[in-house]
N, C-alpha and C positions, 0 to 999 in steps of 0.2 A: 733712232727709230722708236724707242723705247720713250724716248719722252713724246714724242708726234703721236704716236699711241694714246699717251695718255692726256695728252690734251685733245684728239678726238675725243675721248671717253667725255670728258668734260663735257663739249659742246654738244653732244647726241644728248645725255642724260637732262633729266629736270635741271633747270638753269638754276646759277646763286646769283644772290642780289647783285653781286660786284662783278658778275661776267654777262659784259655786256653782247658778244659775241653768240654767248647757245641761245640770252633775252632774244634775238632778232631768231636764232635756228628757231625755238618753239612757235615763236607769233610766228614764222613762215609756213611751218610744218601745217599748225593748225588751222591759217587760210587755206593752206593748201584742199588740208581735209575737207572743210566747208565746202570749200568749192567746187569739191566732186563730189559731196552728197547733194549741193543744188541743180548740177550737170545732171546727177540719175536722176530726181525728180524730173529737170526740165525736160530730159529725154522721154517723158512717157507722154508727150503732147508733140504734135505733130507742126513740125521744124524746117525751114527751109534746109536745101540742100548745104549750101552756102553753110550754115550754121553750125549745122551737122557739122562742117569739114573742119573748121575751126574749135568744134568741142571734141572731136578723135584728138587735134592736136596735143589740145592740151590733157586730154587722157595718155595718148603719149610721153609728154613732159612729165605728168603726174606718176606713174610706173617707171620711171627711170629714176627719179628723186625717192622714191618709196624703194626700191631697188637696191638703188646706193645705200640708201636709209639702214634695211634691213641687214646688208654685206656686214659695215658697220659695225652695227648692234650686236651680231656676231663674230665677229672680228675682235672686237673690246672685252666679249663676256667674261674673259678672265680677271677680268679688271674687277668685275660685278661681284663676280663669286670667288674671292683670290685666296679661300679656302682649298680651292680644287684644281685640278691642274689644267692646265688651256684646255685637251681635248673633255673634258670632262663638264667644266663651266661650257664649255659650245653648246654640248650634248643636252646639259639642263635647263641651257637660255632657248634654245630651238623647240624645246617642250613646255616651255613656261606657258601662261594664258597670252599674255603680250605679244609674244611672239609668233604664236599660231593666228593671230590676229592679224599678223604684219604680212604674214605668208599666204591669208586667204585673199587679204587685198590686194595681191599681184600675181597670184598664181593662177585665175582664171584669164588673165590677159597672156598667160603665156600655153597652156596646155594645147591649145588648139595646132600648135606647133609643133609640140608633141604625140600627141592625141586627135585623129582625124575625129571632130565633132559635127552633129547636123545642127543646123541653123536654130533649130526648137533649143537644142542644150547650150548652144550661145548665148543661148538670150536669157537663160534663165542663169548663166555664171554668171552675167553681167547684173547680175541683183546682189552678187556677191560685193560689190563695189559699197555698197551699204554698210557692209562692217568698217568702212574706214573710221566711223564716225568712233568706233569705238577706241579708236588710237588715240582720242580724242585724252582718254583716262590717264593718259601716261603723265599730262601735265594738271591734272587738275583732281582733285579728292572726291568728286561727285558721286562717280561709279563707287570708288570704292567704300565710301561710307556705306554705300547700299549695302553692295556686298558684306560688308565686315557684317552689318544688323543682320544680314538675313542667315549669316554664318553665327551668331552670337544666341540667333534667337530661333535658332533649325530645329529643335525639339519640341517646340513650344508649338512651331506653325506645323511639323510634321503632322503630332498629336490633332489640332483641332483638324488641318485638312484630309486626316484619316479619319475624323467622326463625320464631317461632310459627304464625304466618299461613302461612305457605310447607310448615312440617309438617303442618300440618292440611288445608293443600291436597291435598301429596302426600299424606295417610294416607287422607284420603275417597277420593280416584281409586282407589289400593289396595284400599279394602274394599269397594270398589263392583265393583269387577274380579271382586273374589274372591266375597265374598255374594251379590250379584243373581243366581245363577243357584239356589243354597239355599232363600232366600227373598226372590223379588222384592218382596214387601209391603212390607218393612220397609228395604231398599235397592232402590228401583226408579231413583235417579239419584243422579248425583256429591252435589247440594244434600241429599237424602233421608242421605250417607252424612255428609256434614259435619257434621250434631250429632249422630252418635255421636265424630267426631272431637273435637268442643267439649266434651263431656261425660266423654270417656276421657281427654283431653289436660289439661284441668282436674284431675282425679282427681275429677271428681263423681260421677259415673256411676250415674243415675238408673235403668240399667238397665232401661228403656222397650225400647230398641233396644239388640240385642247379638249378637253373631257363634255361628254353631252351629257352624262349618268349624273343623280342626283347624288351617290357615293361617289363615283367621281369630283366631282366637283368640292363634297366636302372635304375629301380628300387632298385635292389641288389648293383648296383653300387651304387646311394645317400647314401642309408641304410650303405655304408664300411665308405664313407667320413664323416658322420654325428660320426658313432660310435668311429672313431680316433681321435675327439675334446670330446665328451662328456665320452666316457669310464675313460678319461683322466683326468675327473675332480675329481671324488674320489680321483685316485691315488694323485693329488695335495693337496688338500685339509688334506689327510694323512699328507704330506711332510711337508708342512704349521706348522700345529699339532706339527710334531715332531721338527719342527726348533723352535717354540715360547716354547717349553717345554726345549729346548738344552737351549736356551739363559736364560731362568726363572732359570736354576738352575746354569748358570755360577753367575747370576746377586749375588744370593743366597749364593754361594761359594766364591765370591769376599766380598759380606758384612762380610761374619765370619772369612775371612782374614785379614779385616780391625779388628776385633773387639780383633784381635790378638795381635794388635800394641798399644802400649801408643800413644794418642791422642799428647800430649804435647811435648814428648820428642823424640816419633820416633821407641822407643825402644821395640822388641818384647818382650810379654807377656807372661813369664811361668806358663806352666797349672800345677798345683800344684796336 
């Protein structure tokens, strides 16, 4: 049982080059995911009935493999964390990000079995089908490079989007000083002036709500100029992120090229 175990473990986790068997589990998992993030799209246009019956199916199919999937993953986690003792790795694989992931996309297919729900809260679990995409992560770096930058460089973007935050405070209290008495309708309070400050500070400016006063306006004018230097500084700080993360893994990828070579003679190193 113990080795059956552990070659599940194998085939569920990220695949290695030489197992051919989890190669086909991933590419399966992962059409699968597609193809019920295309099913929710395709469901929000109006389907034959026919069609319909044929996409529950494979919603059906889809929560029974995601089902099995998740049993699994929990089933193995000892395997994962083999620091800790089975109940214990369960306890901290069922809590991990992944796995609350795996549990959102099949637990609204099952609550209503539990849980007598009306048709409105139906509808709106089945939006929950949308996180599958993110299981997406398990096989591929994409998410997590995001994540690691925006964990590496959380100080960075706290600070400036707490000086943005603080502009937009003081620009609402401002235009609410100044406007409310022009046109109460459209600034009647400080929160009423704030998403013109969201919207002017972004450089969106939907132009819903917008200043008639001649301080007004000058106003709104600093409030655009300000927000095209400082909105701009996340996004850099991002970028920053992702280039010291791009070069950390060529530097990375170049040492285990070197370490592929005979120092002495020149000559590459076969992996045996």
């Amino acid at each position: 049982m113990q080795n059956i175990k552990k070659r599940l473990f194998e085939i569920i986790q990220k695949a290695n080059k030489t197992d051919t068997v989890s190669k086909i589990f991933d590419i399966f998992i992962i059409a699968l995911i597609l193809l019920n993030v295309i099913l929710v799209i395709i469901d929000t246009f109006n389907i034959p009935q026919q069609l319909s019956n044929i996409f529950y199916y494979v919603e059906i199919f889809s929560i029974i493999v995601f089902t099995i999937e998740y049993v699994c993953r929990v089933y193995t986690a000892d395997l994962l964390f083999s620091d800790l003792s089975p109940l214990k790795a369960r306890i901290k694989y069922i809590f991990s990000f992944m796995a609350i992931i795996d549990l959102l996309a099949i637990l609204p297919f099952y609550l209503p079995f539990i849980i007598p729900l009306d048709l409105r809260v139906l509808r709106m679990l089945r939006i929950f089908r949308l996180l599958r995409i993110f299981k997406v992560n398990r096989y591929t770096t994409a998410l997590s490079t995001i994540a690691g930058v925006f964990k590496c460089k959380k100080n960075q973007l706290l600070s400036s989007i707490f000086v943005v935050l603080i502009l937009m405070i003081i620009a609402s209290v401002l235009m609410y000083n100044i406007e409310n008495e022009a046109q109460p309708e459209a600034f009647g309070n400080a929160f009423e002036a704030l998403w013109w400050a969201v919207a002017t500070l972004t450089t969106v400016g939907y132009g819903d709500v917008y200043p008639i006063t001649v301080l007004g306006k000058i106003l709104s004018a600093v409030i655009a100029l300000l927000g095209i230097g400082l909105v701009a500084v996340p996004s850099g700080i991002i970028s920053a992120g992702f280039m010291e993360n791009v070069n950390k893994e060529k530097e990375n990828t170049d040492m285990d090229d070197e370490k592929c070579f005979c120092p002495y003679c020149g000559k590459k190193i076969k992996n045996k």
